[in-house]
Backbone bond lengths (Angstrom), bond angles and torsions (degrees), N, CA, C in turn:
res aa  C-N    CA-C-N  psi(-1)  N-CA   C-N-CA  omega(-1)  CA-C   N-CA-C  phi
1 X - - - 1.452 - - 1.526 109.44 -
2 X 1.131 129.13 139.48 1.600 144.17 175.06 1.363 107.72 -128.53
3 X 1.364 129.86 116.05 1.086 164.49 129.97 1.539 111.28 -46.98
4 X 1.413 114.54 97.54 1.665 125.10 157.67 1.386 115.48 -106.32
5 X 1.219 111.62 146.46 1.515 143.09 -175.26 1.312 134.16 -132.78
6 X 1.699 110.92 68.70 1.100 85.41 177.45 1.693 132.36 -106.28
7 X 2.040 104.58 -159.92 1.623 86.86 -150.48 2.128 72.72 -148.88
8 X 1.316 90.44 164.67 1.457 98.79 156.30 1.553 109.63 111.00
9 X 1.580 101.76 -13.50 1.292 106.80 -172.26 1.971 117.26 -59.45
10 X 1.044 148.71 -151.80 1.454 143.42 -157.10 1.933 127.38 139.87
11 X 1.269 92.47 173.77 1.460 85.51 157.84 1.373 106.65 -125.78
12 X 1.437 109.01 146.95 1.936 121.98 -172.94 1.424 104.10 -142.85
13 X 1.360 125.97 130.92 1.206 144.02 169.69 1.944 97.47 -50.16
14 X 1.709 87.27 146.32 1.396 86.99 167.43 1.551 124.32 -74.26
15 X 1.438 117.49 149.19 1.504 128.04 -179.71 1.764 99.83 91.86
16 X 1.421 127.86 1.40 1.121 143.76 -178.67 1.560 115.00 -92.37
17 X 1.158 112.70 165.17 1.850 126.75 -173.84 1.103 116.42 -108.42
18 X 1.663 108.38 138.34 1.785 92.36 165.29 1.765 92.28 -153.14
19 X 1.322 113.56 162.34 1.496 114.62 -162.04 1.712 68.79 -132.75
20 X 2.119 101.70 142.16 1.139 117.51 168.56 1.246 92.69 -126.53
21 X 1.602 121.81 152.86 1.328 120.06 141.31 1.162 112.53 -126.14
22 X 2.059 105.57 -161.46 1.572 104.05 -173.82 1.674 71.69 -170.62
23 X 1.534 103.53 125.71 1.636 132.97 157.50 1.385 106.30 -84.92
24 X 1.122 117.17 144.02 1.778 132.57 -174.00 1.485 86.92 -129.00
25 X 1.383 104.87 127.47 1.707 119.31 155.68 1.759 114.93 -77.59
26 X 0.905 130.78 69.46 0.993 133.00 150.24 1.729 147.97 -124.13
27 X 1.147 133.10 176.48 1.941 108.24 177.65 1.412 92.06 -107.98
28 X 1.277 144.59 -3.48 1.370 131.97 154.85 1.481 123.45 -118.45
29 X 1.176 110.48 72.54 1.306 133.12 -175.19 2.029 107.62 -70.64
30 X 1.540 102.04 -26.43 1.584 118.52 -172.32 1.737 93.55 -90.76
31 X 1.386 134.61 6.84 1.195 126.96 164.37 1.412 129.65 -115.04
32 X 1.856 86.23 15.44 1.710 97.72 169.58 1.626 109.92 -120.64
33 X 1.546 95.24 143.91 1.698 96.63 169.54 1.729 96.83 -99.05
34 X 1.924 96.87 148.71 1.079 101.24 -176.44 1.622 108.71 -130.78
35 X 1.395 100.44 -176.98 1.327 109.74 -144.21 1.865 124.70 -158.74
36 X 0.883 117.52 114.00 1.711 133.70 -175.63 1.228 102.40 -72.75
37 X 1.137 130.64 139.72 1.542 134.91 -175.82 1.755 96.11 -157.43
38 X 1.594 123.15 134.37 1.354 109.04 162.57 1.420 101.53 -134.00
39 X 1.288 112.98 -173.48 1.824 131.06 -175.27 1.776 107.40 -154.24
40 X 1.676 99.81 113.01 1.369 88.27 -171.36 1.797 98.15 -97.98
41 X 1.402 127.57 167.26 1.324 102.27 173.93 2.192 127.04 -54.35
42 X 1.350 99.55 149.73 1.256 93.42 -166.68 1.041 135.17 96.49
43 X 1.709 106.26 -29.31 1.567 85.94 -161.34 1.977 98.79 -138.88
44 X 0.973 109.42 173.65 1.917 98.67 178.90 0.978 97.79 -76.23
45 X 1.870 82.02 164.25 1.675 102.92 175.96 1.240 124.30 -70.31
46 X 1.389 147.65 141.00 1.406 142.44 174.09 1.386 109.29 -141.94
47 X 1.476 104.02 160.05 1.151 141.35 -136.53 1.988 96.31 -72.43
48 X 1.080 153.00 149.58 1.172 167.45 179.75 1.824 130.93 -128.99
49 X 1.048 103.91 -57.41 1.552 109.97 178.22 1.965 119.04 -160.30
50 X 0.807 94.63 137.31 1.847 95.98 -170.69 1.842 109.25 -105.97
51 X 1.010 139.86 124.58 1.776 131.12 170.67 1.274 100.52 -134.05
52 X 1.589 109.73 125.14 1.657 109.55 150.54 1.021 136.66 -42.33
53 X 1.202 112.93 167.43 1.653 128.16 -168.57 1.467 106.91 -66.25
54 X 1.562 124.02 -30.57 1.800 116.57 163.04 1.238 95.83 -109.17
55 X 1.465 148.02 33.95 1.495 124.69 179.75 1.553 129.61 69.36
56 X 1.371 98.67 -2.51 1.654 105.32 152.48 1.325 138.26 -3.51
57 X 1.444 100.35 -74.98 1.408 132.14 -156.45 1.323 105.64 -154.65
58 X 1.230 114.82 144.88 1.439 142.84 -162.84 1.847 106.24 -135.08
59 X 1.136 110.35 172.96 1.398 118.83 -169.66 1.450 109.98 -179.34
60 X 1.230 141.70 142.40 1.361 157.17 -158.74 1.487 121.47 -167.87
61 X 1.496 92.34 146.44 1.902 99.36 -175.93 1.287 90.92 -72.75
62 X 1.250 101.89 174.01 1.676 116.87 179.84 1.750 104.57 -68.56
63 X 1.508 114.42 -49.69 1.533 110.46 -162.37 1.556 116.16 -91.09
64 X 1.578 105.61 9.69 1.902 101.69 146.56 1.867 101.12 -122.95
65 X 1.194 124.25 34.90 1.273 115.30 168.14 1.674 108.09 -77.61
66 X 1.247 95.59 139.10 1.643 116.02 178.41 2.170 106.97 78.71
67 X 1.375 137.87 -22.10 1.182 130.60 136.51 1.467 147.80 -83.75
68 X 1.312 107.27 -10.64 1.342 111.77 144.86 1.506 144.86 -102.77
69 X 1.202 116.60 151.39 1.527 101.39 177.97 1.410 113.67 -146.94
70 X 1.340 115.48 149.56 1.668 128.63 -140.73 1.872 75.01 -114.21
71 X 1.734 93.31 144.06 1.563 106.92 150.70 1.155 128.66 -170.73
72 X 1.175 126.13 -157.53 1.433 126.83 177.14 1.479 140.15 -169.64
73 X 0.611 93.28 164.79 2.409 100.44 -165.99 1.305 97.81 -124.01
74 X 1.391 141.49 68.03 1.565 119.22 148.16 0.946 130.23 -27.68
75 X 1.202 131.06 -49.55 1.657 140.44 170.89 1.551 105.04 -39.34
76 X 1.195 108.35 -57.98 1.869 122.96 -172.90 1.810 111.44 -89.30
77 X 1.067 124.25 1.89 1.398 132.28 176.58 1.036 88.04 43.39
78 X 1.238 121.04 80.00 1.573 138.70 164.56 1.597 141.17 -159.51
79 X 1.526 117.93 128.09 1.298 122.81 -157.88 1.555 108.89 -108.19
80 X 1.222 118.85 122.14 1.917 96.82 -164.03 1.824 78.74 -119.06
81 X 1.603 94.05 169.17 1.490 122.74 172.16 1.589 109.72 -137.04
82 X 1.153 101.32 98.78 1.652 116.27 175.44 1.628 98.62 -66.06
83 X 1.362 152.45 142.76 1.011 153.64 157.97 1.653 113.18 -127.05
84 X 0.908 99.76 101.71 1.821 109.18 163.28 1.057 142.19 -92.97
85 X 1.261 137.02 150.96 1.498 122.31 160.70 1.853 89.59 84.85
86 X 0.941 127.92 20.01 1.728 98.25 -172.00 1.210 112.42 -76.70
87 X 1.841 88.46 163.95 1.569 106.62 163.94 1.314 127.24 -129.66
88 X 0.959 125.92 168.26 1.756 137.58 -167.09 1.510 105.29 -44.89
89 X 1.602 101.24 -23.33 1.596 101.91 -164.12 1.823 108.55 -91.75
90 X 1.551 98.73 -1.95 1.664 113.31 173.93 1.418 100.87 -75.60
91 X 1.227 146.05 -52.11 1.000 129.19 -175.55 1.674 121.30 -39.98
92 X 1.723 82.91 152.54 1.712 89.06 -169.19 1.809 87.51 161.35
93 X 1.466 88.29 -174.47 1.684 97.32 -172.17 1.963 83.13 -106.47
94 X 0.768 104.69 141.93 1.515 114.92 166.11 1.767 132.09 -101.53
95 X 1.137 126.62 75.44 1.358 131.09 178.32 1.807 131.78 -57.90
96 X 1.204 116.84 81.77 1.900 100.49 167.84 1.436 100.33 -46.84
97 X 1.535 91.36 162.77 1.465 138.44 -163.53 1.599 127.65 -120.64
98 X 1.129 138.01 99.43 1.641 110.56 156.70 0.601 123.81 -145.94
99 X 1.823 127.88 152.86 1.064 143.34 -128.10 1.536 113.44 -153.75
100 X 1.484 129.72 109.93 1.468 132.36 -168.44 1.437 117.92 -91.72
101 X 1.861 96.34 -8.48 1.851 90.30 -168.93 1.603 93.22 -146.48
102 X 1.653 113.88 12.64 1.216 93.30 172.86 2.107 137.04 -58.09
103 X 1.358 95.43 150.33 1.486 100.87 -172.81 1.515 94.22 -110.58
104 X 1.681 101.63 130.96 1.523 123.25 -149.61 0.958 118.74 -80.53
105 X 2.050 104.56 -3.93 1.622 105.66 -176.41 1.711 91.44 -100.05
106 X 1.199 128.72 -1.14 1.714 128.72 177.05 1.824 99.03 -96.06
107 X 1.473 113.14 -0.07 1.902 111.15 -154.00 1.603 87.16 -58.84
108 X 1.320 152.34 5.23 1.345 147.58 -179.23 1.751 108.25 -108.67
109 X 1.190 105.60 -18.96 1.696 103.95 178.91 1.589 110.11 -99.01
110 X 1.688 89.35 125.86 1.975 99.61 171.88 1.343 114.61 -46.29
111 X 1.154 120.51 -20.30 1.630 110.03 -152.23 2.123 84.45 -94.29
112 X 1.041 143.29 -32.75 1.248 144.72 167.01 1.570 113.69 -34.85
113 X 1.626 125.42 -22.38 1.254 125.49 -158.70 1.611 100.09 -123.21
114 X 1.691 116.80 135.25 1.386 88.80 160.27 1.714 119.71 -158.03
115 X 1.539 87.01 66.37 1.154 116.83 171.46 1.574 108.50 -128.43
116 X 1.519 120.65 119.80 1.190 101.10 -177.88 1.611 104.38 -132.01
117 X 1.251 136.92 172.11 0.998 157.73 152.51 1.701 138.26 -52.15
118 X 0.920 136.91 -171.96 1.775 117.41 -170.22 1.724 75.50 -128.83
119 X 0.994 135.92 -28.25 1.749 137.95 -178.21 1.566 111.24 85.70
120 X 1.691 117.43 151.78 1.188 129.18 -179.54 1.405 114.72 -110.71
121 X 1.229 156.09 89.25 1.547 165.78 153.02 1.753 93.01 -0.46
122 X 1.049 117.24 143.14 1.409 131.19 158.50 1.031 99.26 -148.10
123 X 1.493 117.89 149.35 1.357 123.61 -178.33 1.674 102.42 -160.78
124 X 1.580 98.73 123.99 1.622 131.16 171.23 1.272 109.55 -58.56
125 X 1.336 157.32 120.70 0.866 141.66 143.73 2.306 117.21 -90.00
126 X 1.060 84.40 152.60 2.036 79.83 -169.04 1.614 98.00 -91.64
């Protein structure tokens, strides 16, 4: 079982920054790939940012490609989400992810992960 937590979430003017993370209780935290997932009201959750199990490789939806950025601290059992540049349309609750057997051509589908998070609210204001 893995227990995530994340934290960091807020409210930020648009064109503004905000860094989220999420700590995983576990002792093999380097044998999960992880993963950004949000839910704005209304509508499903979708997919956000993808990182390997050492930080390898990264992956992103098209509409935070090039202002966000996915990473990670093995050392600190920790997955952060740099978010830049936002907009009103970022808002949403934001959920980490992890995943022990995901297959890298599904690394964009929820159902691949199944460790999830309680989620952090961010909210754009215009």
């Amino acid at each position: 079982q893995v227990l995530l937590v994340e934290s960091g979430g807020g409210l930020v003017q648009a064109g503004g920054s905000l860094r989220v993370f999420c700590v995983a209780s576990t002792h093999t935290f380097s044998s999960y790939a992880m993963a950004w997932f949000r839910q704005a009201p209304g509508k499903e959750r979708e997919f956000v940012a993808f990182i390997t199990w050492r930080g390898e490789s990264t992956y992103y939806a098209d509409s935070v490609k090039g202002r966000f950025l996915i990473s990670r601290d093995n050392a600190k059992n920790t997955v952060y989400l740099q978010m830049n540049s936002l907009k009103p349309e970022d808002t949403a609750v934001y959920y980490c992810s992890a995943s022990s057997r995901v297959r890298m051509y599904l690394r964009s589908n929820e159902n691949e992960y199944n460790y999830w998070g309680q989620g952090t609210q961010v909210t754009v204001s215009s």
